[in-house]
Z-matrix of the N, CA and C atoms (Angstrom, degrees):
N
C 1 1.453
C 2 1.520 1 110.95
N 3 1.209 2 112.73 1 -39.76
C 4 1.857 3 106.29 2 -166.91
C 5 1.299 4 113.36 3 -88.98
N 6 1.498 5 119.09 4 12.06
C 7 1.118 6 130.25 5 171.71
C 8 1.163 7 117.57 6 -97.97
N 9 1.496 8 117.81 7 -29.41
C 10 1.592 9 122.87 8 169.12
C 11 1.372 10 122.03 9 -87.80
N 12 1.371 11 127.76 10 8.67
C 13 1.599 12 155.99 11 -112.86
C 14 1.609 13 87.25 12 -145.92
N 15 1.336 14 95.54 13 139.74
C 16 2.138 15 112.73 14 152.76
C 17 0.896 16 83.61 15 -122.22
N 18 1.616 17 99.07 16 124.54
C 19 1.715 18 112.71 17 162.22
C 20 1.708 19 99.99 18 -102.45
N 21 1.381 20 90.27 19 157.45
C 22 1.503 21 99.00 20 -174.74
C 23 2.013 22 102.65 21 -125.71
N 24 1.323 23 122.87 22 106.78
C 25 1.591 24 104.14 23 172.48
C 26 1.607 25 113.74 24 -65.27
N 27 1.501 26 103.42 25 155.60
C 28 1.858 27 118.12 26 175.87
C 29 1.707 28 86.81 27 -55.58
N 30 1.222 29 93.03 28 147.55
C 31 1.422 30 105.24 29 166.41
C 32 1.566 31 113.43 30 -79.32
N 33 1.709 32 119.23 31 -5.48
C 34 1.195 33 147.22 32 178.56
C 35 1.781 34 105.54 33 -67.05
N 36 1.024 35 115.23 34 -16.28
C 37 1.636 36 129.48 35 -173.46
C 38 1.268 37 119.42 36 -32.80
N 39 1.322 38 111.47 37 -25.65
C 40 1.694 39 126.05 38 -158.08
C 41 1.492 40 122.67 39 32.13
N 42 1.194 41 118.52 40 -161.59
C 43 1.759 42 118.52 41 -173.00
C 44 1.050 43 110.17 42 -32.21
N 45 1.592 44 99.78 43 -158.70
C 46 1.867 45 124.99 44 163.56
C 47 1.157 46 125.35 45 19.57
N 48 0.967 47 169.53 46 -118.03
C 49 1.543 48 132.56 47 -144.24
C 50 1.876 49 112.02 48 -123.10
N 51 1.831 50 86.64 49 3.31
C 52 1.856 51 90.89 50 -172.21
C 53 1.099 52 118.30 51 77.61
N 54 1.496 53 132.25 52 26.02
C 55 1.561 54 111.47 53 175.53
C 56 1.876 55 107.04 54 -123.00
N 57 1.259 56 77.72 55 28.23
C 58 1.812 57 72.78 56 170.34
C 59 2.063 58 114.42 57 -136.49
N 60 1.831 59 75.78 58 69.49
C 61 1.996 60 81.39 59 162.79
C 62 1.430 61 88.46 60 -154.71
N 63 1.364 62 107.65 61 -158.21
C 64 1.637 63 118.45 62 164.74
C 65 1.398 64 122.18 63 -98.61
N 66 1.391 65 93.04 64 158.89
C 67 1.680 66 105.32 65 172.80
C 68 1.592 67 103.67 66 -93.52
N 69 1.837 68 101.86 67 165.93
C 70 1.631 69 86.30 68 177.61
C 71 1.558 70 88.46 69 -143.79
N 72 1.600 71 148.09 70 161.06
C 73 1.220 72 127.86 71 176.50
C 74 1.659 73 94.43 72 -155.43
N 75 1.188 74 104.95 73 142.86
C 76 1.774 75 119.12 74 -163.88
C 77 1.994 76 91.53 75 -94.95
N 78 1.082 77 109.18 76 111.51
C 79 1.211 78 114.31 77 -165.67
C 80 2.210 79 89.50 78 -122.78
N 81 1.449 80 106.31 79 48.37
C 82 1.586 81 107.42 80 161.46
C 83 1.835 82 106.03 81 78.42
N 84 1.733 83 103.39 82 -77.14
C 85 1.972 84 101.12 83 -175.40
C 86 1.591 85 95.85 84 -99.29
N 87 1.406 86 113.56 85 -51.27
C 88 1.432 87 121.60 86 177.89
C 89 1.695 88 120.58 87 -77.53
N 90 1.505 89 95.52 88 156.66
C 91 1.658 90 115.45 89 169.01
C 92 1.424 91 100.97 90 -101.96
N 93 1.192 92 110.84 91 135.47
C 94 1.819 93 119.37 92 171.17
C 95 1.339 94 109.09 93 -94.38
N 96 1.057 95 155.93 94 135.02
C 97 1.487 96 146.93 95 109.78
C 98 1.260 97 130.26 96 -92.65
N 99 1.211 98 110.98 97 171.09
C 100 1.836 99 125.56 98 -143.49
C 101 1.534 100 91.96 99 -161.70
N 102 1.492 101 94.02 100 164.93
C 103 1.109 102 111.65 101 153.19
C 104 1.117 103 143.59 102 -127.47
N 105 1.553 104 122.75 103 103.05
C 106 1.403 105 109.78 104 -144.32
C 107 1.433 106 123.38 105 -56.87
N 108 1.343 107 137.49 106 -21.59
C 109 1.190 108 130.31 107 -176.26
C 110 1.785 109 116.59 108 -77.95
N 111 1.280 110 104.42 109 -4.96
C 112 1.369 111 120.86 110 177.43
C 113 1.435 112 107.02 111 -134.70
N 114 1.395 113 125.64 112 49.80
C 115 1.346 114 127.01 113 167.31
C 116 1.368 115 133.52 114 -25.04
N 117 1.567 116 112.98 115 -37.30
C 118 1.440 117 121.32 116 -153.88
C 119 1.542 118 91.89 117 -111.81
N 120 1.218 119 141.94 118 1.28
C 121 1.580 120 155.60 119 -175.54
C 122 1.270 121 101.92 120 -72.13
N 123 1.340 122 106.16 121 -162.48
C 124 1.824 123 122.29 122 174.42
C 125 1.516 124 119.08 123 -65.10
N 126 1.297 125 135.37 124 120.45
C 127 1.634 126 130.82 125 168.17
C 128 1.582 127 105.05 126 -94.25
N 129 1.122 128 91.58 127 139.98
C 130 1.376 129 103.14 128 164.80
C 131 1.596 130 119.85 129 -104.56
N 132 1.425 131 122.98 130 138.55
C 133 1.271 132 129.13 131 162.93
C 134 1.490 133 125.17 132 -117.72
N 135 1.004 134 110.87 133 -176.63
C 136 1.813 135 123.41 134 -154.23
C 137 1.430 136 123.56 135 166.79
N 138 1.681 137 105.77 136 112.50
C 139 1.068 138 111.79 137 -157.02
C 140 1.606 139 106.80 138 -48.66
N 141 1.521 140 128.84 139 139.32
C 142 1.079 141 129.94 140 176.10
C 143 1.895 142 125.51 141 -46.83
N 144 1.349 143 119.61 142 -34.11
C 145 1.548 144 121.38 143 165.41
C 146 1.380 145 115.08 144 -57.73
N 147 1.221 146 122.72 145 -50.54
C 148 1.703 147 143.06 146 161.56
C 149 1.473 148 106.13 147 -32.48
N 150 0.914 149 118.08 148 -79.10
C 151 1.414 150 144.79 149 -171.52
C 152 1.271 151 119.66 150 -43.77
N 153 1.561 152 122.19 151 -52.03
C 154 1.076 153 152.78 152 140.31
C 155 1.376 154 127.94 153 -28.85
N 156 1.450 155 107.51 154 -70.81
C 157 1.600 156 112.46 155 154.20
C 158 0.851 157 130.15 156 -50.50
N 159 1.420 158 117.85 157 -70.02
C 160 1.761 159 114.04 158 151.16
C 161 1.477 160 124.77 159 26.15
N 162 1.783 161 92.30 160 -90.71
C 163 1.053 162 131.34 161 -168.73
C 164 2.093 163 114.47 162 -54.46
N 165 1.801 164 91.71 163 -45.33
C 166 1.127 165 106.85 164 -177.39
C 167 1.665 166 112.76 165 -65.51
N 168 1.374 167 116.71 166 -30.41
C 169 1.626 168 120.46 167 -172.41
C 170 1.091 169 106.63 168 -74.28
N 171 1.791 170 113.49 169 -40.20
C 172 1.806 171 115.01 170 168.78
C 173 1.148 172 108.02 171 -39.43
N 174 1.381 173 113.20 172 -96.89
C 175 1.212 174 109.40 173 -176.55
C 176 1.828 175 141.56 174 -43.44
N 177 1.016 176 101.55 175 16.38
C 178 1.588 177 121.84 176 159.76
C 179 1.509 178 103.94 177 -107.89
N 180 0.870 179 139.90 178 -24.62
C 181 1.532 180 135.44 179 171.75
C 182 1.525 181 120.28 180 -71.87
């Protein structure tokens, strides 16, 4: 998968060299995540409406 994949890092990355947050990649119905310091590990997906919302209720909290 992460080979056919644009990963994108959180802009959350902070300092030094950026490899300690997640990746996230728009794969069409699903959201991918990763972890960037372990790229080649387990991805997770989630249907893109989910994911989205999710995201949107956080940030109202």
């Amino acid at each position: 998968m992460s080979t056919l994949t644009s990963w994108k890092k959180s802009s959350y990355s902070g300092g030094g060299n950026g490899n300690t947050c997640v990746e996230v990649a728009d794969q069409d119905t699903h959201i991918a995540v990763r972890d960037s310091k372990t790229p080649t590990r387990a991805v997770l997906t989630f249907p893109a409406p989910a994911f989205i919302g999710a995201l949107k209720t956080a940030s109202l909290a």
